[in-house]
C-alpha positions as CSV (number, residue, x, y, z in Angstrom):
1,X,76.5,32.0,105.6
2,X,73.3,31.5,104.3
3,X,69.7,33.3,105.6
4,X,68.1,31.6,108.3
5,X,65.1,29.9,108.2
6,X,62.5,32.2,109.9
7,X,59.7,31.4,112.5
8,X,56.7,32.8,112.0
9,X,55.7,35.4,114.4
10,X,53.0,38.3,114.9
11,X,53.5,41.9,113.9
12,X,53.8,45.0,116.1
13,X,50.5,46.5,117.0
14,X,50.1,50.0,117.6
15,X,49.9,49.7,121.0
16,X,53.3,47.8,121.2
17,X,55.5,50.5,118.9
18,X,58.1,52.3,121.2
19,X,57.4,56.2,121.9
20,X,59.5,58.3,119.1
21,X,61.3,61.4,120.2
22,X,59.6,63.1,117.3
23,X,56.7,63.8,116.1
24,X,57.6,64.4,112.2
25,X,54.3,64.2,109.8
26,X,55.1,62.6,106.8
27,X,54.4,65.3,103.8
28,X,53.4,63.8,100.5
29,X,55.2,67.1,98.7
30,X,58.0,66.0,100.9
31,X,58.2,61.7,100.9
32,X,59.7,59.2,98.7
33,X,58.2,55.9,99.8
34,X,61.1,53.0,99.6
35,X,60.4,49.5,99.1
36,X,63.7,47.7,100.3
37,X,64.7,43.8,99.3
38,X,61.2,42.2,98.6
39,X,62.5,40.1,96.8
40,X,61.9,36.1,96.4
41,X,65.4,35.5,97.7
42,X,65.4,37.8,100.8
43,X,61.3,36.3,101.3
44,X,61.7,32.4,100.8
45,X,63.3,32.4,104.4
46,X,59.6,33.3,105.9
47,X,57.0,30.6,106.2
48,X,54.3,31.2,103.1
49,X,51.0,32.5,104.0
50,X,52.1,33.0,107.6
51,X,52.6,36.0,109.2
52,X,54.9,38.4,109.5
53,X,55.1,38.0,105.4
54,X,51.9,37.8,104.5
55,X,51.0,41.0,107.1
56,X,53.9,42.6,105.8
57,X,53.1,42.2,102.1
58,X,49.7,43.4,102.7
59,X,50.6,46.6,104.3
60,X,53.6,47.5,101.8
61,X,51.2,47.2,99.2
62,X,48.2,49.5,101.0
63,X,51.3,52.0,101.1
64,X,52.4,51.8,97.3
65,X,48.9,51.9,96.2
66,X,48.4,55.3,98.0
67,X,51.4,57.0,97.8
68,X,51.0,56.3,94.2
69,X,47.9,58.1,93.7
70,X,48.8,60.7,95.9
71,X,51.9,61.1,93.8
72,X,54.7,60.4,96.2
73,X,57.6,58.7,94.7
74,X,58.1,54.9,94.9
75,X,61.7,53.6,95.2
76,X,62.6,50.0,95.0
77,X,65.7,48.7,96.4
78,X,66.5,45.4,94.6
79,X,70.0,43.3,95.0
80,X,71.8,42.5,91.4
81,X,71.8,38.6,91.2
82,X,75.1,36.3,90.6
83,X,77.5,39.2,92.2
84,X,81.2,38.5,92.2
85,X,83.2,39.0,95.2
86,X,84.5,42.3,94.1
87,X,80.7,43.3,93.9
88,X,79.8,41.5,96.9
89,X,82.5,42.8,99.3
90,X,82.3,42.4,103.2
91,X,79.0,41.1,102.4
92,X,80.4,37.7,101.2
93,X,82.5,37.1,104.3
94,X,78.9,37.7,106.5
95,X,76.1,36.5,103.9
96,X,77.3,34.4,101.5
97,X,77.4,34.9,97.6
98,X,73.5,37.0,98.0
99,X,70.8,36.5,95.6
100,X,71.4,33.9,92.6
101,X,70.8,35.4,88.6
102,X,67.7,33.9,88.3
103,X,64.2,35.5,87.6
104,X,62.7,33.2,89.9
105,X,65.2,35.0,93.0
106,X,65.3,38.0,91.8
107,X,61.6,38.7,91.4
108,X,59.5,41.1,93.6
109,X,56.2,39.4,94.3
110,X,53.2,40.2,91.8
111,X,51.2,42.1,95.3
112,X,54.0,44.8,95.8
113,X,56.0,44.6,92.2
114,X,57.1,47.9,90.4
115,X,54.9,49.3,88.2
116,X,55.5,52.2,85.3
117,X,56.4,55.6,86.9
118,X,58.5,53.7,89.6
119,X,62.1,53.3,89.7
120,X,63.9,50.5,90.4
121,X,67.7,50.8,91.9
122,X,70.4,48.3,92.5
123,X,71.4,48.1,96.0
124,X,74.6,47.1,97.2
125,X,75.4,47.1,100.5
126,X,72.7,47.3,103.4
127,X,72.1,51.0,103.3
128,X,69.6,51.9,100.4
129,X,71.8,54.8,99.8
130,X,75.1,53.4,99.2
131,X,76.4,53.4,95.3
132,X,72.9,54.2,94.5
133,X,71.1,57.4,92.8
134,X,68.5,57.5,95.8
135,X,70.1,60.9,97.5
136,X,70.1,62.3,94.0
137,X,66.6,61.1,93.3
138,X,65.4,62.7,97.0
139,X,67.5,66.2,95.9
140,X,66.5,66.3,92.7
141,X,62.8,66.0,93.4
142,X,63.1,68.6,96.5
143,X,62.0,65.8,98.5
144,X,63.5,65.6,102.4
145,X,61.6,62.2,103.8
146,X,62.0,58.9,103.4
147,X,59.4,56.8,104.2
148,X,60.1,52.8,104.6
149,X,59.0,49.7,104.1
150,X,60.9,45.8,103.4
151,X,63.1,43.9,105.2
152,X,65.0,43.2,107.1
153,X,64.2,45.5,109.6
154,X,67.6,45.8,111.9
155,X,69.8,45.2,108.9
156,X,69.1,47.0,105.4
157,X,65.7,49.5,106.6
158,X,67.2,50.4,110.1
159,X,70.7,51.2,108.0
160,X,68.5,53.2,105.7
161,X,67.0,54.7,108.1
162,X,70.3,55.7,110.2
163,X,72.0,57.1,106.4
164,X,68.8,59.1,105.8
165,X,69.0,61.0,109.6
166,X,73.0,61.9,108.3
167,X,72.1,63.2,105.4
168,X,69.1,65.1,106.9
169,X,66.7,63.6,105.5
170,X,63.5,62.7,107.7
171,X,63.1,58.7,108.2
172,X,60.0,56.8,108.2
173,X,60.0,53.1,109.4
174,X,56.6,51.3,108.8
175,X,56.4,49.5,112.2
176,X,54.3,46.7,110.0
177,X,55.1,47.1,106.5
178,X,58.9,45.9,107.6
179,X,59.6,42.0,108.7
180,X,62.8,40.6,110.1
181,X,64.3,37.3,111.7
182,X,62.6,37.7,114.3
183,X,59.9,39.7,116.5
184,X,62.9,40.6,118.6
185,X,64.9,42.0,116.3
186,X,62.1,43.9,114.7
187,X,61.3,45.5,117.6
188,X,64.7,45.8,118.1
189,X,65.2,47.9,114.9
190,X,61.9,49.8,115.9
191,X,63.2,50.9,119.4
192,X,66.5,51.9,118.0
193,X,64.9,54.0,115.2
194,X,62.4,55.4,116.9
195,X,64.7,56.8,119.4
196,X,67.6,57.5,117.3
197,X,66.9,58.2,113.5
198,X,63.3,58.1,112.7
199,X,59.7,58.4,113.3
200,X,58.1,54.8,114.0
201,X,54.1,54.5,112.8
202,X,52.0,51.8,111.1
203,X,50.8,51.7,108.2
204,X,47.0,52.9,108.9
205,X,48.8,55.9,110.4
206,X,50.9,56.5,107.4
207,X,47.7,56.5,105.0
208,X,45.9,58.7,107.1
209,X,48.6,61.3,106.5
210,X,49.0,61.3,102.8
């Protein structure tokens, strides 16, 4: 099964986020800031220069450019083109054979791309964590939040989200630095986070604490 095609539609405001049970401030001594699937192949399915990508873009980028100079951590989550079905797993059966091995797919657009002093992890399954270094990477920085940002928003960043709250590590979903198939599953993913796993906020609110 391939992505669907996406219709455009508006971000959350702050006025439409859904009331978290906590109140958690994200600490920049604390926070790793993850950047999950922006990538051309998980993006071609929006509409370009439509919202939510281009909204989404704008604020992922407002939050790499300040957790950079406040020296939190960026993490990008990127998928490993031209995976074989060992590599691919349960995902093939629900997805499809994923991103193809080109540069064109693969890339992370020029707004929001990786930069020295990043790091850059292959992701394999829709959890950020899963056969990946990031739990390492949070423990061995003596980091204990996880701030995030990508897509989709009720499949890879609210999985991230639910594996960070096991692990005890405080989750962060950026109400519109995230995009997903549709506004009803992204505020899906923000309802369920925000009452479940994670503190909810938008991405003025984020800047303003680090």
């Amino acid at each position: 099964m391939a992505l669907p095609a996406i219709a455009p539609y508006a971000l959350p405001t702050p006025a439409e986020l859904p009331v978290n049970r906590v109140d958690w401030a994200v600490d920049p001594a604390r926070a790793v800031l993850l950047v999950h699937d922006l990538q051309n192949h998980f993006l071609g399915a929006y509409p370009a220069g439509e919202q939510p990508l281009t909204g989404m873009l704008d604020n992922t980028a407002r939050a790499v450019e300040r957790c950079r100079r406040a020296g939190v951590p960026v993490v990008y989550s990127t998928q490993k083109g031209g995976q074989t079905p060992e590599e691919r797993g349960l995902q093939l059966d629900f997805w499809g054979p994923g991103a193809a091995d080109t540069p064109e797919a693969l890339a992370v657009p020029a707004v929001v791309a990786p930069e020295d002093g990043d790091l850059v992890l292959t992701k394999w399954k829709y959890s950020a964590f899963v056969r990946t270094r990031l739990a390492d990477v949070l423990a061995e920085s003596g980091r204990d939040q996880l701030v995030i940002t990508g897509v989709y928003a009720h499949i890879g960043v609210l999985m991230s989200a639910c594996d960070a709250w096991m692990r005890d590590i405080q989750a962060f979903v950026v109400a519109d630095a995230v995009a997903d198939f549709s506004r009803e599953d992204h505020d899906m993913a923000l309802r369920y986070a925000a009452g479940r796993c994670a503190r909810v906020l938008t991405t003025d609110a984020l800047l303003k604490e680090i």
